[in-house]
N, C-alpha and C positions, 0 to 999 in steps of 0.2 A: 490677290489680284495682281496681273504682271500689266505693268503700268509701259506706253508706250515706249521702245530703245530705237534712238537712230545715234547715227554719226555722219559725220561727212569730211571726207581726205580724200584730197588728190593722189592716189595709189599707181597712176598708171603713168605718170607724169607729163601727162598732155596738157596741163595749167587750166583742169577742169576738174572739179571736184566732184566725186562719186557720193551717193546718198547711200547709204546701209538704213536698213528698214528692218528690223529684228521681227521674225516669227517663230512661232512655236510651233513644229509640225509633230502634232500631240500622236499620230498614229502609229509614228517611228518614235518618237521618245527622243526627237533629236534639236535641237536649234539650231537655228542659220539666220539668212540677210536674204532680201531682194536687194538690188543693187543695181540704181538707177543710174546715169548722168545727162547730159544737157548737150545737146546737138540740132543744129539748126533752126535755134528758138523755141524747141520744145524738150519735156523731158523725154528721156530713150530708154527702156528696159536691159538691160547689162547681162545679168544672169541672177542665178539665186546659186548658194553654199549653203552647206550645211556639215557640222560637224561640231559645234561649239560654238559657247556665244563670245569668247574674246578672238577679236582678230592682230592681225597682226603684218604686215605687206615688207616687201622688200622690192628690188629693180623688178617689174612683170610677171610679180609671184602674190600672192594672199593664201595666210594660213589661219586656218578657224583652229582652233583648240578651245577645248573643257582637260577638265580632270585626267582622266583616262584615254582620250583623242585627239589626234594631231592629223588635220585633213589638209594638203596641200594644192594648192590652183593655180593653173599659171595662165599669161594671157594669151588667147592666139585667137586669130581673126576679129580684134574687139572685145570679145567675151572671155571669162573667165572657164578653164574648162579642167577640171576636176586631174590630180595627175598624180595623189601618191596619198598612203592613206596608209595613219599607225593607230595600232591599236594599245592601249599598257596592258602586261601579261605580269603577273607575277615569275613567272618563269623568266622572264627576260625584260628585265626595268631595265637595263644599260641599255639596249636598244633604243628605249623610246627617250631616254633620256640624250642618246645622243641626236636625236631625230630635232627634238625640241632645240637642242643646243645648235645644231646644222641651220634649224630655219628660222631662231629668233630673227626679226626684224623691230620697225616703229610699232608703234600699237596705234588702231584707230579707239579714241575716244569717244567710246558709246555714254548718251544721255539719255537718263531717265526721269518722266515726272510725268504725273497728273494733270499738272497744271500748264493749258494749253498757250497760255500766252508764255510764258516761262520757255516754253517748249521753241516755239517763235524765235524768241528773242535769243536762246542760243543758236540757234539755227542761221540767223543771221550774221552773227559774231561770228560763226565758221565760217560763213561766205566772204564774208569782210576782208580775210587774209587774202585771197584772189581778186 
């Protein structure tokens, strides 16, 4: 069973912190995030990524990576909007290795668990720093 993954990081540095909501889009074989934030008292739908379930953000950019993919996003009009996309080949692993090296950034801290107050209580703890 894949047990609830969110995180939450201020990625775009507006001193508002972004919700990553992990799904599994089982039809493509792929993971991603929906990716909400908070504007004028309510929450705002952001976009949704896919490519990988660890993320990774630098100045107005977010990179999903797995194993074998490295999906690149960068911010424009609010939204996240999809901008460059590696794939690993056997034939040419220095490429993607330098792709990886190009876009490391912080990583968001995805949490997982069953248990819903657990779930809460970190949730809060990441609000805490803002």
């Amino acid at each position: 069973m894949d047990y609830p993954r969110f995180g939450c990081e201020d990625i775009n540095g507006d001193k508002i912190p972004e919700l990553f909501i992990f799904r599994n889009y089982y039809k493509n074989f792929i993971g991603g995030y929906d990716i909400y934030t908070y504007k004028n008292g309510k929450p705002q739908y952001v976009s949704k990524i896919t490519g990988g379930s660890r993320i990774m953000y630098t100045s107005k950019m977010v990179i999903c990576k797995n194993a074998d993919e490295l999906t690149v996003y960068k911010w424009k009009s609010n939204k996240l909007v999809k901008d460059k996309r590696y794939v690993y080949s056997v034939k040419n692993p220095k490429k993607f290795a330098n792709a990886v090296y190009k876009y490391v950034g912080k990583v968001v801290n995805i949490y997982s668990s069953k248990n819903k107050t657990k779930q809460l209580n970190y949730l809060k703890k990441c609000l805490k720093k803002y």
